[in-house]
Backbone as a printed PyTorch tensor [residue, N CA C, xyz], in Angstrom:
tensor([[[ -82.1690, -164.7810,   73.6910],
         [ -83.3690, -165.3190,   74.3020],
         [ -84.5070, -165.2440,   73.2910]],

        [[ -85.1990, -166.4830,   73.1440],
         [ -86.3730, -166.2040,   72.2900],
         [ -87.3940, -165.8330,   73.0900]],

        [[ -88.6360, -165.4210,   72.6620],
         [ -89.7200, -164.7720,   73.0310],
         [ -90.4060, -166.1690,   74.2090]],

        [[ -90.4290, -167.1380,   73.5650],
         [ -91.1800, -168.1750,   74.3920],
         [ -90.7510, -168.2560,   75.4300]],

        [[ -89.4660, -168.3650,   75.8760],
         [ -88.2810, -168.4140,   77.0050],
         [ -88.5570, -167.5150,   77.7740]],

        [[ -88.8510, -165.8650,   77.4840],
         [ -88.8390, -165.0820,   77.4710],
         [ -90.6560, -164.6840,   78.6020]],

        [[ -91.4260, -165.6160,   78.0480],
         [ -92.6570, -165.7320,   78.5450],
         [ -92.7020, -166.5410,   79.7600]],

        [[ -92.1960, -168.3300,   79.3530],
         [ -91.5760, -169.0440,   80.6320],
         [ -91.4370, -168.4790,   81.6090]],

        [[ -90.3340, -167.9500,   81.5310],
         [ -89.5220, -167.2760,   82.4300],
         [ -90.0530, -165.8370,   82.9910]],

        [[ -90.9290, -165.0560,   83.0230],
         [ -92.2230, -164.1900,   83.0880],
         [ -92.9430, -165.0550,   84.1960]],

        [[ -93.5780, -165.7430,   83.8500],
         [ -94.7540, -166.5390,   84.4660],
         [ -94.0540, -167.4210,   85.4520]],

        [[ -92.9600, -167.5280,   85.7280],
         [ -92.1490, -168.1800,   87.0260],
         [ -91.7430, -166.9210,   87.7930]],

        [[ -91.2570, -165.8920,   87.2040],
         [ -90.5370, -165.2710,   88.2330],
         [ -91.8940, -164.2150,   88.8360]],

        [[ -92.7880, -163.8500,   88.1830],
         [ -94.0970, -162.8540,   88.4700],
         [ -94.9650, -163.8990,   89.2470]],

        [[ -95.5950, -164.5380,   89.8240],
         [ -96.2900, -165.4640,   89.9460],
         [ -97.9110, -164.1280,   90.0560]],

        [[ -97.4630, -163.3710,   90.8830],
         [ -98.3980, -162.1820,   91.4880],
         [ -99.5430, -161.7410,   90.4130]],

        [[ -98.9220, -161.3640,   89.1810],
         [-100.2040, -160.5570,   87.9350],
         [-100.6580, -161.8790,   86.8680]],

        [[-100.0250, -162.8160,   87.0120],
         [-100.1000, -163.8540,   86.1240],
         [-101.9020, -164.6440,   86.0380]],

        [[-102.5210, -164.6170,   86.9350],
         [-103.8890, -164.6610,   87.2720],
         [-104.6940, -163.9130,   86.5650]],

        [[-104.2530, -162.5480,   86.4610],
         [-105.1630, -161.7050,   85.8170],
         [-104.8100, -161.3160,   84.5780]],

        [[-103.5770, -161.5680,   83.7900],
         [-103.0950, -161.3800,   82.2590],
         [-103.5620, -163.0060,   82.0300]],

        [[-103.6640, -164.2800,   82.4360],
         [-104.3380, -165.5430,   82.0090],
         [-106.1140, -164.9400,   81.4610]],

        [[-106.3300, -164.7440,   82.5210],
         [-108.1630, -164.1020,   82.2430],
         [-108.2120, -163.1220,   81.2960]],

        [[-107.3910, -162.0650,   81.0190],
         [-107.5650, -161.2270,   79.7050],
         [-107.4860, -162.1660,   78.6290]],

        [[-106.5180, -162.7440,   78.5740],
         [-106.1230, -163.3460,   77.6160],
         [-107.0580, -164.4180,   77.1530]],

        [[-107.1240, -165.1260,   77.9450],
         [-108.2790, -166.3240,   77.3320],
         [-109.3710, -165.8510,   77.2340]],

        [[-110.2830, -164.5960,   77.9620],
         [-111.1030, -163.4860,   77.1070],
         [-110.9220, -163.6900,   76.1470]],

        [[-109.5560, -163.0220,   75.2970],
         [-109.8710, -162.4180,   74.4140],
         [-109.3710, -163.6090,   72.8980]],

        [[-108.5630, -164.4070,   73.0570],
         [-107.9150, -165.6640,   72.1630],
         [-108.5890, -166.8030,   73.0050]],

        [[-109.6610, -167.1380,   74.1060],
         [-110.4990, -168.5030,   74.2920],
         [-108.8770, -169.6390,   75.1200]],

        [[-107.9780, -169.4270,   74.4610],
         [-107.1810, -170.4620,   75.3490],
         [-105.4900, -169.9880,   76.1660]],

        [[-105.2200, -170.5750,   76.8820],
         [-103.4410, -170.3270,   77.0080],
         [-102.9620, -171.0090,   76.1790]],

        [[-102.1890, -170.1440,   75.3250],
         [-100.9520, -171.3140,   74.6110],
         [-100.0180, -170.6420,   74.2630]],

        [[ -99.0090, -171.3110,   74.9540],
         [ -97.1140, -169.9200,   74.5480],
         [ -97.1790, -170.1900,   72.8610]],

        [[ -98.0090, -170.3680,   71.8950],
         [ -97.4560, -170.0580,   70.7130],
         [ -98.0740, -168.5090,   70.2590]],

        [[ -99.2880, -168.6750,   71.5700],
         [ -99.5580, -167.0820,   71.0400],
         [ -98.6520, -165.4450,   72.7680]],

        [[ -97.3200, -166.0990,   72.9410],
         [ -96.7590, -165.7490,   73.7790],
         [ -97.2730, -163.8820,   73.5140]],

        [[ -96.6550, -163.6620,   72.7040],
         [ -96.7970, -162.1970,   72.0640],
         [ -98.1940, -161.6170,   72.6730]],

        [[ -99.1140, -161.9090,   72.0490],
         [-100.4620, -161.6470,   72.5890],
         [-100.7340, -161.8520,   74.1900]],

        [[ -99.9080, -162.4010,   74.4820],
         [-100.0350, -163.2080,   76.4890],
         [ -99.5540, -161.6660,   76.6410]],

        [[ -98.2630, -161.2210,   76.5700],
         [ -97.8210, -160.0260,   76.9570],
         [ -99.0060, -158.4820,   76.5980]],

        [[ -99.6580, -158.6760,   75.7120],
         [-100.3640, -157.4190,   75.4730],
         [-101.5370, -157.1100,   76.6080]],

        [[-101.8800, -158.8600,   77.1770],
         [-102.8370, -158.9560,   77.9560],
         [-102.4070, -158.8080,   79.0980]],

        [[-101.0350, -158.9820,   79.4150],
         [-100.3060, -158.1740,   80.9400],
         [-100.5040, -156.9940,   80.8580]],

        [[-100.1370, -156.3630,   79.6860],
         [-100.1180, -154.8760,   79.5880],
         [-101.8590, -153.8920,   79.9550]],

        [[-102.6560, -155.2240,   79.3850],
         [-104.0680, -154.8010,   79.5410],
         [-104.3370, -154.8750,   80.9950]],

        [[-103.5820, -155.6400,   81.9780],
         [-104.1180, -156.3470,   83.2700],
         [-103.4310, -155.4430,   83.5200]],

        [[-102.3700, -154.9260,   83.7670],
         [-101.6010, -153.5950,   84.3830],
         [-102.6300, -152.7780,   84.4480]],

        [[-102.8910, -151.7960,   83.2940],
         [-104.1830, -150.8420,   83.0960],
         [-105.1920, -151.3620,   83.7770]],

        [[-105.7210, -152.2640,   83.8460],
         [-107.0600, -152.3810,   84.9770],
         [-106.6470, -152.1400,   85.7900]],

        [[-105.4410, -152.3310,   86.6100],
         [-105.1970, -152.1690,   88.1750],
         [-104.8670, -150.9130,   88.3730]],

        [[-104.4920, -150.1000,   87.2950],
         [-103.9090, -148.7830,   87.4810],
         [-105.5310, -148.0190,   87.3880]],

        [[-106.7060, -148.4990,   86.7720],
         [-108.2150, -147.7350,   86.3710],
         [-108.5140, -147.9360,   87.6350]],

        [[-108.3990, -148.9320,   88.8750],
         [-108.9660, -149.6010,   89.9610],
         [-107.8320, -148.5180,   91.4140]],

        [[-107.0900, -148.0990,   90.5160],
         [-106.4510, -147.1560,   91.7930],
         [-105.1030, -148.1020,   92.7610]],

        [[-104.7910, -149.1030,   92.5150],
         [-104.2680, -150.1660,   93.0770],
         [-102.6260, -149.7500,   92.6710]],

        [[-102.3420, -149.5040,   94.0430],
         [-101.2980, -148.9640,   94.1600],
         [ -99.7460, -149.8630,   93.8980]],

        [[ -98.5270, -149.1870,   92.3820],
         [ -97.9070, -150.0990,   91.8600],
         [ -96.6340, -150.4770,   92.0950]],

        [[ -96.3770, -150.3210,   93.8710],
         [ -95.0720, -150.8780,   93.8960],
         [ -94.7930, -152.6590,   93.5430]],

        [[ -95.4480, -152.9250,   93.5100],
         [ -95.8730, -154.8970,   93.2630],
         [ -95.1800, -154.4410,   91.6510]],

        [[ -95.2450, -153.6770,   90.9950],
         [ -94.6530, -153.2760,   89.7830],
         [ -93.1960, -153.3610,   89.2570]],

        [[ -92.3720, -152.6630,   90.3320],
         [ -91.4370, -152.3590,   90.1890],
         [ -90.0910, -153.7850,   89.6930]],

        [[ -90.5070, -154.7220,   90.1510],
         [ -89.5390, -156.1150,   89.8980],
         [ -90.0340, -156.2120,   88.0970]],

        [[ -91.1710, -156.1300,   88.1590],
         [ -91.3090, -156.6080,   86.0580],
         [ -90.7350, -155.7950,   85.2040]],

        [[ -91.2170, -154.2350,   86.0060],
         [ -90.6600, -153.2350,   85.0420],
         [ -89.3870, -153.3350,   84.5980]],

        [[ -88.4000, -153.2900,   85.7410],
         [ -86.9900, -153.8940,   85.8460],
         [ -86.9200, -155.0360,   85.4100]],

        [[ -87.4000, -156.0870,   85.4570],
         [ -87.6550, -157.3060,   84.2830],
         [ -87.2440, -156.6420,   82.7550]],

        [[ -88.1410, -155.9080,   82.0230],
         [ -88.3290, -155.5340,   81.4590],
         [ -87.4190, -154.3740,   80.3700]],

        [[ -86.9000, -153.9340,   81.6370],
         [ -85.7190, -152.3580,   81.6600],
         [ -84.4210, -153.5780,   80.8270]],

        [[ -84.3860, -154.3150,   81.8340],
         [ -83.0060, -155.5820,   81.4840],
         [ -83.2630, -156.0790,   80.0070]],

        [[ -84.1390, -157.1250,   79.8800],
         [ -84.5980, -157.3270,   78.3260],
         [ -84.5970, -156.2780,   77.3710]],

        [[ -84.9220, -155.2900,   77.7510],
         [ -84.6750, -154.1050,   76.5560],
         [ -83.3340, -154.2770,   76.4530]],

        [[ -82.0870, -153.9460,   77.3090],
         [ -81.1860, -153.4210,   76.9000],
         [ -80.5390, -154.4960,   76.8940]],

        [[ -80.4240, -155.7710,   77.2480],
         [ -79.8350, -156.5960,   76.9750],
         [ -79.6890, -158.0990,   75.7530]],

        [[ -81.2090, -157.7790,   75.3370],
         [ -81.3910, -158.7420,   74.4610],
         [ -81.3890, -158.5520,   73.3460]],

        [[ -82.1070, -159.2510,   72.1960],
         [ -81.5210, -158.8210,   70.7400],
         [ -82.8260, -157.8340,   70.1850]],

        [[ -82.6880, -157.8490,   69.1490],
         [ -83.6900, -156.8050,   68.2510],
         [ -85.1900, -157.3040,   68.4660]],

        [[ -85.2400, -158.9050,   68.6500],
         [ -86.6020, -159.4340,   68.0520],
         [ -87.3110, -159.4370,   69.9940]],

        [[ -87.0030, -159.3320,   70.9020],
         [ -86.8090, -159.0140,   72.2510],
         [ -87.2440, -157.2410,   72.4210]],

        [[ -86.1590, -156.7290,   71.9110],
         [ -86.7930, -154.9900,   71.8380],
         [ -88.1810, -154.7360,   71.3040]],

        [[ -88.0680, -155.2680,   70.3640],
         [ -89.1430, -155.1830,   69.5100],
         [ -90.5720, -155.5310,   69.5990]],

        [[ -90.4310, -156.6730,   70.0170],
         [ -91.3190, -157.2240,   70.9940],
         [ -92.3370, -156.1780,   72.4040]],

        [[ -90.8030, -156.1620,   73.0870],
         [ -91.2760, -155.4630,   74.2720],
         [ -92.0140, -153.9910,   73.9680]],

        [[ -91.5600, -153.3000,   73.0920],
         [ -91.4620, -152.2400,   72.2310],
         [ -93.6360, -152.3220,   71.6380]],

        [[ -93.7670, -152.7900,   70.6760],
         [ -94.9300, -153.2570,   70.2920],
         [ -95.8720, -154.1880,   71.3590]],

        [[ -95.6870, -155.0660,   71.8960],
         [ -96.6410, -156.0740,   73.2220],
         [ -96.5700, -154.9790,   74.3150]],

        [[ -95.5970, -154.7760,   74.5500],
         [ -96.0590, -154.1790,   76.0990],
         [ -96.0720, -152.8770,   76.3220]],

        [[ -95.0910, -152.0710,   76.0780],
         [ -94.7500, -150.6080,   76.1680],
         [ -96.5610, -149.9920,   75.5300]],

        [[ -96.6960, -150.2870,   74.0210],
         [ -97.4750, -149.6230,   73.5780],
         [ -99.2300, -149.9780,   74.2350]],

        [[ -98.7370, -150.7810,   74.8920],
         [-100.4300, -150.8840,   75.7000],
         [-100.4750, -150.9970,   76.7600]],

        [[ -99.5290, -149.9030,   77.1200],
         [ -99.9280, -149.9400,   78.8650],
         [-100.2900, -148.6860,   78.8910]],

        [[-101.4820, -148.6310,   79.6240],
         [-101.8990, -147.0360,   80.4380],
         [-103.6300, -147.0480,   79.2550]],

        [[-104.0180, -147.8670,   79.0790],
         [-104.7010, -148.1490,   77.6290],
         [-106.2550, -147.4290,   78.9130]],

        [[-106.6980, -146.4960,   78.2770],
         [-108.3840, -146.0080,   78.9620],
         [-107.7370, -145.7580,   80.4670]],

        [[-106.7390, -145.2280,   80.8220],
         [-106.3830, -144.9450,   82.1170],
         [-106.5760, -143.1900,   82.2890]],

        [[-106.6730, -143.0740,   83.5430],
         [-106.6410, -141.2610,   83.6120],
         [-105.1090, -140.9630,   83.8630]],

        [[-105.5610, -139.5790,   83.8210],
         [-103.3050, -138.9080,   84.0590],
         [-103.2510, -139.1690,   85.5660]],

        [[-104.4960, -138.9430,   86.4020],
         [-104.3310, -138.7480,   87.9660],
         [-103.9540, -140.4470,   88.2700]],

        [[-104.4250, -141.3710,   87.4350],
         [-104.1160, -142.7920,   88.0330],
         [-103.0420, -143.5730,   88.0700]],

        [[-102.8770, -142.7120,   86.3040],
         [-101.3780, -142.9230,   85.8050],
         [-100.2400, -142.9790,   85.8240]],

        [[-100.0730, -141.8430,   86.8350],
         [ -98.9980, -140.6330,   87.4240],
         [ -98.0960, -142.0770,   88.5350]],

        [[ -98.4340, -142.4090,   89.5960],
         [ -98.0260, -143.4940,   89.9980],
         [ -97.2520, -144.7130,   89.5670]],

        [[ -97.9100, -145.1260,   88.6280],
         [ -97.2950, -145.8430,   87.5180],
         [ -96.0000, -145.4780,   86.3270]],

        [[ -96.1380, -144.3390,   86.2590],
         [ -95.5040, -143.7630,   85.2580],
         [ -94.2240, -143.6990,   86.3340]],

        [[ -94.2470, -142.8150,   87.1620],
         [ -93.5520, -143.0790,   88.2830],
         [ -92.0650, -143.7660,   88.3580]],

        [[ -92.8800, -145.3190,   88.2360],
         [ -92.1430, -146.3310,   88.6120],
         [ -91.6190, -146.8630,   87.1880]],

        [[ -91.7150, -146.7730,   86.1280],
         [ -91.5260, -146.9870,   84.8000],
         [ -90.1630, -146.9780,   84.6100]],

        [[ -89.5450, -147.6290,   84.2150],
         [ -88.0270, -147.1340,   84.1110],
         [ -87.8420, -146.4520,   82.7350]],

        [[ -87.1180, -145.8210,   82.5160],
         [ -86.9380, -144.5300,   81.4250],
         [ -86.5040, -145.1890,   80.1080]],

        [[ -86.0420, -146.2300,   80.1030],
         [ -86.0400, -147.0510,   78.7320],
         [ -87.6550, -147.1890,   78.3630]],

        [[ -88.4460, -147.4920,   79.3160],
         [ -89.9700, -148.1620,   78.7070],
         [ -90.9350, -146.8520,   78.0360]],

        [[ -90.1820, -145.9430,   78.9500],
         [ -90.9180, -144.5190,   79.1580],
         [ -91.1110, -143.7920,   77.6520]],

        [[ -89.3520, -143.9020,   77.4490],
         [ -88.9940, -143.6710,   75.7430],
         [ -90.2160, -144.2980,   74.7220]],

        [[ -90.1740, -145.6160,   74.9310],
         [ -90.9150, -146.6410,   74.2250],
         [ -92.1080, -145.9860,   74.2670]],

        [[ -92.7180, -145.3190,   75.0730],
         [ -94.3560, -145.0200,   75.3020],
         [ -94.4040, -143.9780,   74.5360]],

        [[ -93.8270, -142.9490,   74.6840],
         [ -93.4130, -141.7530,   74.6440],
         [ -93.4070, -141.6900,   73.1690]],

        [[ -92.1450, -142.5260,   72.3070],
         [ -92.0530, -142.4890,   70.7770],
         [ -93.2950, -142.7900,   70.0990]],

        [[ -94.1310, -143.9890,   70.3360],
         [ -95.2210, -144.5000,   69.7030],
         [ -96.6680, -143.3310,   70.2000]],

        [[ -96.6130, -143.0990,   70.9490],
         [ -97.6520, -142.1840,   71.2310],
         [ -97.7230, -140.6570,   71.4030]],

        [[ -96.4200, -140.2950,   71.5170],
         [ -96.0520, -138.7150,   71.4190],
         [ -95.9920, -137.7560,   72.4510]],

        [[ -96.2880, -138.6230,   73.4080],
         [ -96.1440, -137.5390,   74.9470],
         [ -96.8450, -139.3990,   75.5230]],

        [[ -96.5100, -138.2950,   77.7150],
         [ -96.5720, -139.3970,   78.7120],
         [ -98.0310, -139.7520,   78.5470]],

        [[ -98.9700, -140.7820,   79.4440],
         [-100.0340, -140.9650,   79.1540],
         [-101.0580, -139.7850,   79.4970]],

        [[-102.2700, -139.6730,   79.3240],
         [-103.3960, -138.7000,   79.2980],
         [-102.5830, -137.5270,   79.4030]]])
């Protein structure tokens, strides 16, 4: 699976957070465009963290994460890697441990690793 496919297919099956990773995103790059797919994902990861700073409770979570859990272990290097750097490493970004805890929660233990290696312990 390439990354673009990979986004497609994101934004059909999530319909739910896709509203609010569009608005980070064109914040922060001015337009939508799957050539900057990579960056679309960092801005999910950013829109996660607002909802987790806002207290907004993350079972609505649990289908991406598992999205997510699958693509790790099933796809190729440039897919890990991806997920690994875009998403894993910017989620929980200016969040507290008490908000966190919920979220973390629901994380599946492949992503957890991912957080965990790049940053050195769970969040706050």
């Amino acid at each position: 699976m390439l990354l673009l496919e990979m986004y497609e297919e994101f934004r059909i099956e999530f319909p739910d957070i896709i509203a609010k990773a569009d608005s980070i995103h064109v914040k922060q790059w001015g337009s939508l465009d799957p050539d900057y797919a990579y960056s679309w994902f960092e801005s999910l990861a950013n829109a996660l963290s607002g909802e987790m700073r806002k207290g907004i409770t993350p079972t609505h979570c649990r289908g991406f994460f598992e999205y997510f859990r699958k693509k790790y272990l099933f796809e190729g290097d440039d897919i890990k890697n991806f997920i690994d750097v875009a998403f894993a490493e910017n989620l929980f970004w200016q969040v507290s441990k008490e908000k966190s805890v919920p979220y973390w929660k629901q994380l599946p233990d492949t992503i957890k690793s991912l957080y965990k290696d790049f940053h050195g312990k769970a969040p706050a």
